[in-house]
N, C-alpha and C positions, 0 to 999 in steps of 0.2 A: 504494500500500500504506500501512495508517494505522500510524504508528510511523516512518512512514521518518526523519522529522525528530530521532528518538531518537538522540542519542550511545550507542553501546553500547560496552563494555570489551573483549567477548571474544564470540568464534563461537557459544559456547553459548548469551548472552544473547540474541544473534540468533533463535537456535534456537527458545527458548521465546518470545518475545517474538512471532513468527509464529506458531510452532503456537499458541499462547493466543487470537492474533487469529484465527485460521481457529478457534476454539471445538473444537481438538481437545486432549485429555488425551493421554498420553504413549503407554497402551494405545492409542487410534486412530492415534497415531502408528507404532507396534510395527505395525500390521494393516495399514496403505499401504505401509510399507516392506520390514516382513519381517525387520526388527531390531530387538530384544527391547528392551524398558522401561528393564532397569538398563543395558542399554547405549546408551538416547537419553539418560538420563538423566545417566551420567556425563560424554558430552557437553555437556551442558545446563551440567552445572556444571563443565565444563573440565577433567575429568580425564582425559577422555581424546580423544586428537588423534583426530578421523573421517577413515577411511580415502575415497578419492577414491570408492570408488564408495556410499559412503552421504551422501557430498554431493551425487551427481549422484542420488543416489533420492528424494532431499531433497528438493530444488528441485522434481523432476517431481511429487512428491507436494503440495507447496506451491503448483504451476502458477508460479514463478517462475525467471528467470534466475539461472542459479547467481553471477552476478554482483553480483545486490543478495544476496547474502549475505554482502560482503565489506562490511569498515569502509569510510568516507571517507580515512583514514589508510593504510589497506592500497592501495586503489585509486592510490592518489597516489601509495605508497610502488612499485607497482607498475609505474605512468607510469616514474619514474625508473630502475625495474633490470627492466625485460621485457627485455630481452636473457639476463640473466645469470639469470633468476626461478627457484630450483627451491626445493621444497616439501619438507619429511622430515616424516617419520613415523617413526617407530621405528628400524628399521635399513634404510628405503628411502627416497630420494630421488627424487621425478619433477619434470619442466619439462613443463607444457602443449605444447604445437606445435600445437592450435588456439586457434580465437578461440570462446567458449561465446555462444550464443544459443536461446531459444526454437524458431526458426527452425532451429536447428543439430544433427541426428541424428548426426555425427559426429565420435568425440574420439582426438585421437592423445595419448600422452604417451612421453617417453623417462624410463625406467628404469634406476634402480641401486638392485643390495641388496648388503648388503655382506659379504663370504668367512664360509662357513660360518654362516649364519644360518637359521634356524629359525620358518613365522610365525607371530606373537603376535598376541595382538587377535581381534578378529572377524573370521569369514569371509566374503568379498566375495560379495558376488552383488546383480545390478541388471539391469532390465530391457534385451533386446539380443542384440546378438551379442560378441564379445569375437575380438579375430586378434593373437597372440601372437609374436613375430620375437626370436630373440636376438641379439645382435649381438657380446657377450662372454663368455664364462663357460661355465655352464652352469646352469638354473637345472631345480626341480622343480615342477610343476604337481598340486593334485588339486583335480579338477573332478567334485563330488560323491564316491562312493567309488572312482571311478578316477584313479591314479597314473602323469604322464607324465614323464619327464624326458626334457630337452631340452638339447640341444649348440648350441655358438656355432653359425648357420646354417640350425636348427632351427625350427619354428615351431607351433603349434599355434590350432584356432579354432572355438568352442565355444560353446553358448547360453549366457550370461554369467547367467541368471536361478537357473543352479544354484549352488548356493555351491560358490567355489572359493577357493582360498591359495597362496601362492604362497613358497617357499622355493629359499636359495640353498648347496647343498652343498657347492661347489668353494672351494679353498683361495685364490680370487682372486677380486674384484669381479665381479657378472655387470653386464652392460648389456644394455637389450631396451626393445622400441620395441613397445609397446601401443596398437593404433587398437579402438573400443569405439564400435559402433552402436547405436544407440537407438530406437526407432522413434517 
């Protein structure tokens, strides 16, 4: 990939610095993925954290490993605390439990959102399937205009290409264990 030798600052710089090299605008960007302009764009410029599943739409739109989307820094920084690695976003937290590859159609992650939250941001949706397991709490699912809530033991498992969100009602942390197919 031409740029790989670029020091970049931040994820967005990535972002654009690839889309620009594959010669697409932000609109061609919005029509592969399915996530609007001003919201690649505020990625672009770092305002706002992307949710895991418009990185992994990312990537497949890019034909790259969600991998070289990371810094040299982050990867290193990665080396040293992959045990302990979880990622937030707003008011959820996930740890990978696989290994990402081109080769690799399937991703587990473990999950927490935290009591009484509500979700913000954009709605997920990415190409796949999606199997949903709670392990604590309870949390609420809608998958397109249907609304599931779900009890610690609960699970749910759904075409992932329809935008879904995911919210936590209960007055205590949820945990849930997300595996997400790709084809």
């Amino acid at each position: 990939m031409a740029g790989k030798d670029k020091k970049w600052k931040s994820f967005g710089q990535r972002i654009r610095a690839i889309r620009e090299e594959k010669g697409l605008s932000l609109e061609d960007l919005s029509h592969e993925t399915g996530y609007s302009s001003d919201i690649l764009k505020e990625i672009e410029e770092d305002k706002t954290v992307p949710p895991v599943s418009l990185v992994l739409q990312i990537s497949r739109t890019f034909r790259i490993d969600i991998s070289e989307l990371e810094l040299e820094e982050e990867k290193e920084a990665l080396k040293r605390r992959r045990k302990s690695h979880k990622k937030r976003v707003e008011s959820y937290a996930y740890t990978s439990l696989t290994k990402p590859g081109l080769d690799k159609h399937l991703r587990s992650y473990l999950v927490t959102i935290d009591p009484e939250t509500k979700h913000k941001g954009v709605e997920y949706h990415h190409e796949g399937e999606e199997f949903i397991y709670v392990l604590k709490g309870g949390l609420t699912i809608q998958v397109g205009e249907n609304i599931t809530k779900l009890d610690e033991g609960e699970s749910i498992h759904f075409n992932s290409a329809l935008h879904h969100k995911l919210s936590n009602p209960a007055k205590k942390t949820t945990e849930f264990l997300v595996v997400i197919y790709i084809p």
